[in-house]
Backbone as CSV, one residue per row, in Angstrom:
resi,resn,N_x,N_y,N_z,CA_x,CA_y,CA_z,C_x,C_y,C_z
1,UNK,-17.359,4.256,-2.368,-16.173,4.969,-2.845,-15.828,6.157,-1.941
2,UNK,-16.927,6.728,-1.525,-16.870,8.155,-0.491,-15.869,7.596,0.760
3,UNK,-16.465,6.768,1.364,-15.300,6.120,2.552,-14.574,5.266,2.333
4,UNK,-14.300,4.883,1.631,-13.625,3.355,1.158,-12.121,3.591,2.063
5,UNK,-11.741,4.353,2.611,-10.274,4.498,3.816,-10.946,4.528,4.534
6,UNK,-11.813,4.493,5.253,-12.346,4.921,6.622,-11.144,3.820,7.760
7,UNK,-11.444,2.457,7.175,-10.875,1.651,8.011,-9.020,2.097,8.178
8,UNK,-8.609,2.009,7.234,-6.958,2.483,7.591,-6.643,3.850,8.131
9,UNK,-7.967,4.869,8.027,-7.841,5.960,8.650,-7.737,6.025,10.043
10,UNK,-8.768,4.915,10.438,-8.943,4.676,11.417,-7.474,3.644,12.408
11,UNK,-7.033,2.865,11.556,-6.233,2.331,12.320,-4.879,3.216,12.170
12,UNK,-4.756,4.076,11.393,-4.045,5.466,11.527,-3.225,5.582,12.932
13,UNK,-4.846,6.344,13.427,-5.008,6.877,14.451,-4.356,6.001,15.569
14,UNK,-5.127,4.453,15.663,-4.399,3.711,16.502,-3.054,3.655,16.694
15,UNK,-2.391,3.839,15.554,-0.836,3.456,15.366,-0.054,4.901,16.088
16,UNK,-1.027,6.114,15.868,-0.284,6.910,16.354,-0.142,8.096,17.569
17,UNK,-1.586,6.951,17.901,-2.193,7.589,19.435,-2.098,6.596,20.325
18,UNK,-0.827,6.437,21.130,-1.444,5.534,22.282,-2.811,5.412,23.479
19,UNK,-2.683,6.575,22.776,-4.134,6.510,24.325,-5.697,5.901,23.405
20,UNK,-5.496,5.789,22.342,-6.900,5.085,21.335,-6.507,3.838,21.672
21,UNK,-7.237,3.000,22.553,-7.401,1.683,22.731,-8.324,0.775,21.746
22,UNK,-9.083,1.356,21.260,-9.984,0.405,20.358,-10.875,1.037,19.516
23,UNK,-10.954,0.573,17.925,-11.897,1.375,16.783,-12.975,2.092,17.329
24,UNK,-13.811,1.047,18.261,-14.931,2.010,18.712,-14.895,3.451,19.640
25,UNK,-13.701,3.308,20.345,-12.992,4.504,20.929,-12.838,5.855,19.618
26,UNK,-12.044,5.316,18.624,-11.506,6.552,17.439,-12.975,6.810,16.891
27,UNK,-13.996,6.037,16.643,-15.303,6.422,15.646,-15.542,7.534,16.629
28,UNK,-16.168,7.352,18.049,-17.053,8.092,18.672,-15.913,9.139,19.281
29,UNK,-15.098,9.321,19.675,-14.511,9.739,20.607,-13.493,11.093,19.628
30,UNK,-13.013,10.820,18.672,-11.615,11.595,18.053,-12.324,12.785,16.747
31,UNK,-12.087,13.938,17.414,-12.735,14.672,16.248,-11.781,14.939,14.950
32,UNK,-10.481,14.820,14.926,-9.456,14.781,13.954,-10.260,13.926,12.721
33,UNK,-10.731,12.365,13.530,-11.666,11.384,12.415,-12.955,12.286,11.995
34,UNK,-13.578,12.468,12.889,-14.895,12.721,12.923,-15.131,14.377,11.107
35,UNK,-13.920,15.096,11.261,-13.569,16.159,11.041,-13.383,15.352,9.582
36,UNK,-12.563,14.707,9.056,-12.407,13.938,7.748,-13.202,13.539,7.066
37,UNK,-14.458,12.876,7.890,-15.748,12.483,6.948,-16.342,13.168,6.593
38,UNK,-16.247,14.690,7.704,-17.398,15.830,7.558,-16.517,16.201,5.606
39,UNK,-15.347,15.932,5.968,-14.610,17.045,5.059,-14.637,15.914,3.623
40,UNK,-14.767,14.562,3.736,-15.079,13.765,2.479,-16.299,14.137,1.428
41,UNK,-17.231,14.446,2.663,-18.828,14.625,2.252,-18.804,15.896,1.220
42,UNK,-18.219,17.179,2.146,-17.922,18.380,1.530,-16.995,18.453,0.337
43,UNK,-15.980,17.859,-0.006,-15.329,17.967,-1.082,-15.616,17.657,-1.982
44,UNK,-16.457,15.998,-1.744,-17.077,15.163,-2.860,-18.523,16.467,-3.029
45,UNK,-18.939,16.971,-2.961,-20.537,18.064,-3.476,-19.540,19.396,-3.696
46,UNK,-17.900,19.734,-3.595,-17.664,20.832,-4.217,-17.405,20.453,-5.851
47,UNK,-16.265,19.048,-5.733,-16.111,18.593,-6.731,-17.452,18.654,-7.896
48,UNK,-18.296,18.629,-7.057,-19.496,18.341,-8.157,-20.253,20.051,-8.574
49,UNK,-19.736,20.708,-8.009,-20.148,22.418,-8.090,-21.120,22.581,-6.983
50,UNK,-21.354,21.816,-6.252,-22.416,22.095,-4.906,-21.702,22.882,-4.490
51,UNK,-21.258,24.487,-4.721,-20.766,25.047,-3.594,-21.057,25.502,-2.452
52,UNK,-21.961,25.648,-2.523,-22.605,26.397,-1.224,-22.930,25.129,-0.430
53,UNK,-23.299,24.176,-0.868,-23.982,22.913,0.241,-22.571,22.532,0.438
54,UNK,-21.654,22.576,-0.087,-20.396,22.161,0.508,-19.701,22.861,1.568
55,UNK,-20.155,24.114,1.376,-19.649,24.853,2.272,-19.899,24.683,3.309
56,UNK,-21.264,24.384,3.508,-22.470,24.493,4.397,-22.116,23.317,4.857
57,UNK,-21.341,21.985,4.678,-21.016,20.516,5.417,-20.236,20.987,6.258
58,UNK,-19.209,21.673,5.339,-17.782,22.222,5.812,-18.105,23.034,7.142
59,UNK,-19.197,23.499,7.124,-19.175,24.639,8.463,-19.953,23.738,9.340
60,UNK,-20.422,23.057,9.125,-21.166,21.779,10.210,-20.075,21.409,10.912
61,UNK,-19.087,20.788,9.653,-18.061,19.871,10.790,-16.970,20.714,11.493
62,UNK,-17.267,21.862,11.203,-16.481,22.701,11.834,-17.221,23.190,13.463
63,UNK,-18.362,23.795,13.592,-19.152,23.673,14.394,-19.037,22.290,15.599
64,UNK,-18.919,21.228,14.697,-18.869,20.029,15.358,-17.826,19.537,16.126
65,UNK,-16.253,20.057,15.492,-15.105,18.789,15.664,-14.090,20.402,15.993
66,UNK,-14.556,21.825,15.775,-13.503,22.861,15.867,-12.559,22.527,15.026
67,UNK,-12.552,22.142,14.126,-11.829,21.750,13.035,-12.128,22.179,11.458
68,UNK,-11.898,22.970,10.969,-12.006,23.936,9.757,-11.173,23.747,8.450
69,UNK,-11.915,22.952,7.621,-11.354,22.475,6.238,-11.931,22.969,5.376
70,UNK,-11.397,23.658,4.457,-12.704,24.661,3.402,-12.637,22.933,2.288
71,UNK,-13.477,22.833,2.060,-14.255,21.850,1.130,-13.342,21.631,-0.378
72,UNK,-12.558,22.508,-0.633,-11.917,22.850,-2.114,-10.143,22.243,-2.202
73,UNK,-9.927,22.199,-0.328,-8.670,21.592,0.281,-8.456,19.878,-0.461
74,UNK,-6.832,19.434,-0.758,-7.485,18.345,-1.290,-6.669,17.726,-0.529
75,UNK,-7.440,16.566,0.289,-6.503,15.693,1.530,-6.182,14.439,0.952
76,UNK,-4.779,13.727,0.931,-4.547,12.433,0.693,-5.181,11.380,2.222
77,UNK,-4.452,10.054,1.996,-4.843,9.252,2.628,-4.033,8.727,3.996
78,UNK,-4.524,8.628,4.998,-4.123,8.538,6.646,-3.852,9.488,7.299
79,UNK,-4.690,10.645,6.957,-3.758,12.098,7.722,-4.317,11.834,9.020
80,UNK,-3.735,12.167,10.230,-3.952,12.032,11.385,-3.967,13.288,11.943
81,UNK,-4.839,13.705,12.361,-5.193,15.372,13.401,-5.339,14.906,14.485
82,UNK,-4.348,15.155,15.054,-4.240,15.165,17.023,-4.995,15.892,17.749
83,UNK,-5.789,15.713,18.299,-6.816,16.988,19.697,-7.365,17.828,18.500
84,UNK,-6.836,18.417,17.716,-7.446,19.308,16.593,-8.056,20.460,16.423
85,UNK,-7.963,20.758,17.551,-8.934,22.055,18.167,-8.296,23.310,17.522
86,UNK,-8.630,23.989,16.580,-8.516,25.411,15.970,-7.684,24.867,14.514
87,UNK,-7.422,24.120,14.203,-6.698,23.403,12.904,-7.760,24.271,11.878
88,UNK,-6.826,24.905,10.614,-7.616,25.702,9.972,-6.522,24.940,8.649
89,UNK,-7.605,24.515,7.343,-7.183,23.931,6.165,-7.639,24.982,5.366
90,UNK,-6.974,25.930,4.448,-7.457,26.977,3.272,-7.500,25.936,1.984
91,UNK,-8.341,27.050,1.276,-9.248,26.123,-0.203,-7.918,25.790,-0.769
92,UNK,-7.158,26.283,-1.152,-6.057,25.711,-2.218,-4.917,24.927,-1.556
93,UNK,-4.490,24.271,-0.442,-4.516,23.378,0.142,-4.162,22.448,-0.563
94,UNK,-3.079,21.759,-0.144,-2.932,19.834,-0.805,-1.949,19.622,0.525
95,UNK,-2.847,17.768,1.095,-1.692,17.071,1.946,-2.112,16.011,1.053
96,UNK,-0.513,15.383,1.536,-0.112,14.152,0.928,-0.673,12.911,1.590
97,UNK,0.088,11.926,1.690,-0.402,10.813,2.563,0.664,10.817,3.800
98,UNK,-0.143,10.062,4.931,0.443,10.039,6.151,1.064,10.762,6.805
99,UNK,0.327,11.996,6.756,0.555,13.468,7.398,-0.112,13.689,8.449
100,UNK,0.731,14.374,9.197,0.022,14.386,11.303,-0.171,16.150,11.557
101,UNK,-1.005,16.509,11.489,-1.208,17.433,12.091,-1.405,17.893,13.648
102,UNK,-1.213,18.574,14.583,-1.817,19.063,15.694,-2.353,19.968,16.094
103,UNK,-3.093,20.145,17.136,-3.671,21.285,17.206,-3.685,22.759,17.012
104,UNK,-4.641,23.688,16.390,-4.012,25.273,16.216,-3.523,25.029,15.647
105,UNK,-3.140,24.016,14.307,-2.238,24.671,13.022,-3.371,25.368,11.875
106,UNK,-2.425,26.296,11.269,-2.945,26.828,10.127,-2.267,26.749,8.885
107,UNK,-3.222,26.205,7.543,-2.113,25.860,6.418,-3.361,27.033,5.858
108,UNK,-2.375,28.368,5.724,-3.165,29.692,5.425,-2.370,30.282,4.253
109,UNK,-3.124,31.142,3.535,-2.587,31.910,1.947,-2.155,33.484,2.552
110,UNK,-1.397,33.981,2.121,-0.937,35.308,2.073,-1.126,36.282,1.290
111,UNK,-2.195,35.658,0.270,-2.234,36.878,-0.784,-3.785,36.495,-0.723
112,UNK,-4.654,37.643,-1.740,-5.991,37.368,-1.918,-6.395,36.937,-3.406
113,UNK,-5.751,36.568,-4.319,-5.701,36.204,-5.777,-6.597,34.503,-5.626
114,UNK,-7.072,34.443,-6.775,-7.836,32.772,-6.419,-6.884,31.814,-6.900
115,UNK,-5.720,32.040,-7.464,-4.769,30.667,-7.461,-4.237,30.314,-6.444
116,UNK,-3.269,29.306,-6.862,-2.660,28.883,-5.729,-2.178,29.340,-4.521
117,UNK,-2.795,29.622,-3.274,-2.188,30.293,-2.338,-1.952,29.785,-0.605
118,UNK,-2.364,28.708,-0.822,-2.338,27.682,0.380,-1.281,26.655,0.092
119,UNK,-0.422,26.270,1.170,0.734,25.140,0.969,0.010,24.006,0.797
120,UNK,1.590,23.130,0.155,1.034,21.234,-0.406,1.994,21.622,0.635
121,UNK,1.807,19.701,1.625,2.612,19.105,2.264,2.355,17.883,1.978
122,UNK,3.559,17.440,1.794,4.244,16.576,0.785,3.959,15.369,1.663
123,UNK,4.239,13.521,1.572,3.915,12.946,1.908,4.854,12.842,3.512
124,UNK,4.312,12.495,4.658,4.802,12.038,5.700,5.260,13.363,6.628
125,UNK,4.947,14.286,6.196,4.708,15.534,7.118,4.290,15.602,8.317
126,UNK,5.400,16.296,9.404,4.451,16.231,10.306,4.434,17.480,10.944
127,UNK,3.603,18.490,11.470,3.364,19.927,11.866,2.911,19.554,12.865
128,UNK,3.949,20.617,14.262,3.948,20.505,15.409,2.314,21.981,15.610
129,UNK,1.978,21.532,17.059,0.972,22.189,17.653,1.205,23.764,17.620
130,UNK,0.058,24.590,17.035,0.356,26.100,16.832,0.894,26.622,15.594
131,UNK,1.504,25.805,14.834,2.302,26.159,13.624,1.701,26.577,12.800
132,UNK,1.745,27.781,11.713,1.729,28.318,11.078,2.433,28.017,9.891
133,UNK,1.498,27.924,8.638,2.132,27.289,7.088,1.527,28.330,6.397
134,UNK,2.343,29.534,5.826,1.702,30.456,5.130,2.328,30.780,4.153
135,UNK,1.532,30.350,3.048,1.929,30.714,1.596,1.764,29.836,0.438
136,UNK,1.687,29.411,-0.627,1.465,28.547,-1.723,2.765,27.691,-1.838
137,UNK,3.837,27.598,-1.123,4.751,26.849,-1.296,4.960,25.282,-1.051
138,UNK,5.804,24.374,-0.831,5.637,23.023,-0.613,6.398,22.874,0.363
139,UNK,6.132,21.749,1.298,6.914,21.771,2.572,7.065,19.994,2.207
140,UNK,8.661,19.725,2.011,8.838,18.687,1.397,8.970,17.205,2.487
141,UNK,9.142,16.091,1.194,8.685,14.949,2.158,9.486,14.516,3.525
142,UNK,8.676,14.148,4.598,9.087,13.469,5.581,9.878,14.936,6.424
143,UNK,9.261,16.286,5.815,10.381,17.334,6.712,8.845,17.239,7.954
144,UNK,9.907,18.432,9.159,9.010,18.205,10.122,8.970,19.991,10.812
145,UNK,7.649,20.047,11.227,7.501,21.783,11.213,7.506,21.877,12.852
146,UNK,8.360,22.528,13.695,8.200,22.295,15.246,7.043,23.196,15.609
147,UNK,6.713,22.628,16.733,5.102,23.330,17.569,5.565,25.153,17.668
148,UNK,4.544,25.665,17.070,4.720,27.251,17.134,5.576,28.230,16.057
149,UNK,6.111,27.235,15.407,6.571,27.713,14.165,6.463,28.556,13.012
150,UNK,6.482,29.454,12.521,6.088,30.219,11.415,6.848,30.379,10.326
151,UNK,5.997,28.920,9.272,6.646,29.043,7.995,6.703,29.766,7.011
152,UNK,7.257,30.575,6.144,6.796,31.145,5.445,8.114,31.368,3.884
153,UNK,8.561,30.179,3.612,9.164,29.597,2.578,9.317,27.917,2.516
154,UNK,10.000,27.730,1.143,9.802,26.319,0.960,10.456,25.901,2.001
155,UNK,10.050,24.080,2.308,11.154,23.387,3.267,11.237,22.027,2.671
156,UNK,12.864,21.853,2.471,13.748,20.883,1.809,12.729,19.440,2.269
157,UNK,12.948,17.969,1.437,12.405,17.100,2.311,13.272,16.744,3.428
158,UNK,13.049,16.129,4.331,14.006,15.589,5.339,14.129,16.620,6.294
159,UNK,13.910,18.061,5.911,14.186,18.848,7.060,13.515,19.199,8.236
160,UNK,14.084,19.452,9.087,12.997,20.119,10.258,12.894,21.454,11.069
161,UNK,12.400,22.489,10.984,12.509,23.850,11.158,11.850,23.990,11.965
162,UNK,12.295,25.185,13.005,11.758,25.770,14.343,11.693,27.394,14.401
163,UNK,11.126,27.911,14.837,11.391,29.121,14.993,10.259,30.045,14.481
164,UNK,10.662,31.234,14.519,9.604,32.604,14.333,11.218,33.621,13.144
165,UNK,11.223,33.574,12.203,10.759,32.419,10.986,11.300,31.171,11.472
166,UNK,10.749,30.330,10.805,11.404,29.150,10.899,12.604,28.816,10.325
167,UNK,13.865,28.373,10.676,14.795,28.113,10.400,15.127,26.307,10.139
168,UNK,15.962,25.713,9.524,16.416,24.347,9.769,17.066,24.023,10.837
169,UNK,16.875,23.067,11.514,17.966,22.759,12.515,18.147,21.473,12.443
170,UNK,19.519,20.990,12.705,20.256,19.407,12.904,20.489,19.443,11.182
171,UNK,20.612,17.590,11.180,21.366,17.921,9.897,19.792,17.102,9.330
172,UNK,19.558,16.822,7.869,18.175,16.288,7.009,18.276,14.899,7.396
173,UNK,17.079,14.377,7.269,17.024,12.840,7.396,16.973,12.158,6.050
174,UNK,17.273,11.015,5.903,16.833,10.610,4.313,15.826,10.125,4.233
175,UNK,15.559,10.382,3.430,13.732,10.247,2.956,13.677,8.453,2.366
176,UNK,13.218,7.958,3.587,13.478,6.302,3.214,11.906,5.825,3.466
177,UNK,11.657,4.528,4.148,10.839,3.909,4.427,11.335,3.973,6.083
178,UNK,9.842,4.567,6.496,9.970,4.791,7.885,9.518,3.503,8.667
179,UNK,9.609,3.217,9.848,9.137,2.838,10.809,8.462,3.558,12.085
180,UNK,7.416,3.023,13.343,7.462,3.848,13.532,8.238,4.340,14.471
181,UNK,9.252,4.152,15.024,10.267,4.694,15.923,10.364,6.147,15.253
182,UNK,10.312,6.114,13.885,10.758,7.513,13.278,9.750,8.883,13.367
183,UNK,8.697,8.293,13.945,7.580,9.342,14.069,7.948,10.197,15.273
184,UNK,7.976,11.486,15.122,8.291,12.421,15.942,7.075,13.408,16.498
185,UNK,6.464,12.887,17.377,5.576,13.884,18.336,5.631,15.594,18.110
186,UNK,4.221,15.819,17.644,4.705,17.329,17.534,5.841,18.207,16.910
187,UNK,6.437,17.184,15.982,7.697,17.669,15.099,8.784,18.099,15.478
188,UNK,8.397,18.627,16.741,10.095,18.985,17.339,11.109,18.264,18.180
189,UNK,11.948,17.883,17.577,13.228,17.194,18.466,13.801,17.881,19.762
190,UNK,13.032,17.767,20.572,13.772,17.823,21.941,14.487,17.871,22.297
191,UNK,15.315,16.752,21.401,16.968,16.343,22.275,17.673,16.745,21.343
192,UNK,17.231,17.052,20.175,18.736,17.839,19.468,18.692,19.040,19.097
193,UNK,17.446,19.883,19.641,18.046,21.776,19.647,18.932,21.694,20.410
194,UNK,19.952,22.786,20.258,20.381,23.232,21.363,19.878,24.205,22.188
195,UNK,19.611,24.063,23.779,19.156,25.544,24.190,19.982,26.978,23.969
196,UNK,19.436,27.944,23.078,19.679,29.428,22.844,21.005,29.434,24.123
197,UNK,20.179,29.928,25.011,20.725,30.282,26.165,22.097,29.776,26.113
198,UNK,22.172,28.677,27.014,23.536,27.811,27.031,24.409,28.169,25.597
199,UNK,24.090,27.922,24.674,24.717,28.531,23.183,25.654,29.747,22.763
200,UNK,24.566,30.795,23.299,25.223,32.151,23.787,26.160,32.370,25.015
201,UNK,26.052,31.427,25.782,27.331,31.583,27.191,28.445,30.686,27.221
202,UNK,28.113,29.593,25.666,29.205,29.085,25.605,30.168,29.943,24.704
203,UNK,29.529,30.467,23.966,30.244,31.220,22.852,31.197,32.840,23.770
204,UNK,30.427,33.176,24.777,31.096,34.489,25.586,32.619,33.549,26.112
205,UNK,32.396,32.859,26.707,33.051,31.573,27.278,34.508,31.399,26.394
206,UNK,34.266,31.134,25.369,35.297,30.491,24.637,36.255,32.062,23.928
207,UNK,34.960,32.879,24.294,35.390,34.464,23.421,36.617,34.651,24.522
208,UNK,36.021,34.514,26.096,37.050,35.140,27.263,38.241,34.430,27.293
209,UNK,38.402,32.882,26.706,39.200,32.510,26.811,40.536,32.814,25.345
210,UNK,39.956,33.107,24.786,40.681,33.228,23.671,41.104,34.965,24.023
211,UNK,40.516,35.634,24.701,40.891,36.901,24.636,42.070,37.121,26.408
212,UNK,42.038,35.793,26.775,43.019,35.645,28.045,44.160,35.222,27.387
213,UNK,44.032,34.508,26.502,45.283,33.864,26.089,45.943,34.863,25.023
214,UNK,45.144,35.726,24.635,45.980,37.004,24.138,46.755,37.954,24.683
215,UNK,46.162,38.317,25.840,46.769,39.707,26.911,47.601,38.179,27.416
216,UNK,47.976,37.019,27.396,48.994,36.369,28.276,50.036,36.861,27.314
217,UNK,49.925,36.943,26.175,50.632,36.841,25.189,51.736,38.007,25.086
218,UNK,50.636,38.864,25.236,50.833,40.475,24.991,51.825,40.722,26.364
219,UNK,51.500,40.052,27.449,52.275,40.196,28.673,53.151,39.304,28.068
220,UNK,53.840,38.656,28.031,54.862,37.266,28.216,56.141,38.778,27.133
221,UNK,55.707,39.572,25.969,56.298,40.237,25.249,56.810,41.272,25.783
222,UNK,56.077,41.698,26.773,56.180,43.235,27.389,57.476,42.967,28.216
223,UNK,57.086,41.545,28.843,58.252,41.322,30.005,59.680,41.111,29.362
224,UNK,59.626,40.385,28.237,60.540,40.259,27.390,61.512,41.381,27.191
225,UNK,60.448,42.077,26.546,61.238,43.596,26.018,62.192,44.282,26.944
226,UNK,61.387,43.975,28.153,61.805,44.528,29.478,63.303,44.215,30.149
227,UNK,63.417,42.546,29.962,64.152,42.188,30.623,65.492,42.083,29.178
228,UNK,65.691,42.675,28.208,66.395,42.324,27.118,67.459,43.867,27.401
229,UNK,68.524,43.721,27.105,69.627,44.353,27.350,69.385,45.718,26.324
230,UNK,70.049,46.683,26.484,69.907,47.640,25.619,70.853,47.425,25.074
231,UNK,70.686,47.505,23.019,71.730,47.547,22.286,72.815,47.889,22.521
232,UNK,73.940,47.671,22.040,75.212,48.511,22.071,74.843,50.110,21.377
233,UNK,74.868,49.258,20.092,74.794,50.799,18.889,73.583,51.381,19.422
234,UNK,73.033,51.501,20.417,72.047,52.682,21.129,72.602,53.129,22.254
235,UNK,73.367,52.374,23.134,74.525,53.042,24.147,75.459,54.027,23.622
236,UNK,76.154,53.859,22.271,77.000,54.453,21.761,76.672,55.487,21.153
237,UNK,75.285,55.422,20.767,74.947,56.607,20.340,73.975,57.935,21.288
238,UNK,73.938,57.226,22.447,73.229,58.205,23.171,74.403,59.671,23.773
239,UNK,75.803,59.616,23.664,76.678,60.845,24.083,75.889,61.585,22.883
240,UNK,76.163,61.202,21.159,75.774,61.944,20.201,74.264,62.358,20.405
241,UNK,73.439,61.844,20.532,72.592,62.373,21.101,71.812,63.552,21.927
242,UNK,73.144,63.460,22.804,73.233,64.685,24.240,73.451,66.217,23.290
243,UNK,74.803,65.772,22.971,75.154,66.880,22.186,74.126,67.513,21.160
244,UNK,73.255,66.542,20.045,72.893,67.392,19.570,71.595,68.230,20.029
245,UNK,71.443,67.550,21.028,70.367,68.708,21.972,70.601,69.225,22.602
246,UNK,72.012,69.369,23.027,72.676,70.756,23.282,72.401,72.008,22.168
247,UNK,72.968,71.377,21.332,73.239,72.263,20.078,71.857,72.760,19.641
């Protein structure tokens, strides 16, 4: 019952690592796997009040794989940890199924209270390399967290957020039955940020042009005014005029 996924965990990995050529490659070779059993062993002896020997697995496979799951974290089924190196899981913690983590993420609490204070990520999640998940909130299904990110509110399903905070960008996906064409490396879409930069010089851009076609404007009037005859009834009244500044 303790491993009874081992095998689909394992072909997980295959499906979403090209460079894993063969089971015996993912057993010996992938500490993301290696890091899951440590963390099966440990959950199953917290569940049971072994705390301290759970802990004590927990810091083995951490030691072992650089991969840090407090024992109390509760993981669904096929999560995939890429390279994995500094990945930090806090006790109150929930992933769903078929969730990809990468390296240097942290799903960390913000407060020191013993309830809930570590994020759920919801099923089909995927958190880009470096990212930061801080707080007891839910990061909903199939959204996607870009590499370096710092979450620190809920995120819609379907969405995908970038940034320092993290923001949404593009428009949501619908939360269907994926294939895997739909799996997105490291969570961030490449091809549909726009670069900052370019963004801001298109916007000066369109500002100069709109502010040329004003002063054309403002000129085309001036010349107007210019070239327009002087009233009569202001000819006629300029003798009266004279006079009364004589007077």
């Amino acid at each position: 019952m303790l491993f009874k996924n081992l095998r689909e965990e394992i072909d997980t990995v295959l499906a979403k690592d090209p460079a894993a050529r063969s089971r015996l490659e993912v057993v010996f070779c992938y500490p993301g796997f290696h890091s899951l059993l440590f963390h099966r062993v440990a959950h199953w002896l917290w569940l049971r009040k072994w705390l301290l020997l759970g802990r004590f697995v927990s810091h083995l496979g951490r030691l072992f794989t650089g991969i840090e799951i407090h024992p109390g974290a509760k993981i669904g089924r096929r999560l995939f940890i890429d390279h994995g190196m500094g990945v930090v899981i806090g006790e109150t913690a929930e992933i769903g199924d078929d969730v990809t983590l990468y390296q240097g993420v942290t799903l960390g609490g913000t407060s020191l209270h013993h309830a809930k204070r570590h994020p759920t990520l919801s099923d089909g999640v995927i958190v880009g390399s470096g990212a930061q998940i801080l707080g007891g909130f839910t990061v909903g299904r199939d959204a996607r967290v870009g590499a370096n990110a710092v979450v620190l509110a809920e995120v819609p399903p379907g969405v995908t957020v970038v940034g320092i905070p993290a923001k949404p960008v593009g428009a949501p996906r619908p939360v269907a039955a994926k294939t895997v064409s739909d799996f997105l490396p490291y969570g961030t879409p490449c091809d549909e940020i726009p670069d900052p930069v370019a963004r801001v010089l298109n916007g000066l851009l369109d500002e100069v042009q709109s502010l040329r076609a004003r002063l054309l404007e403002v000129e085309n009037q001036v010349e107007a005014g210019r070239a327009s005859p002087m009233p009569v009834s202001a000819v006629e009244d300029e003798p009266a005029l004279a006079e009364r500044r004589k007077a």
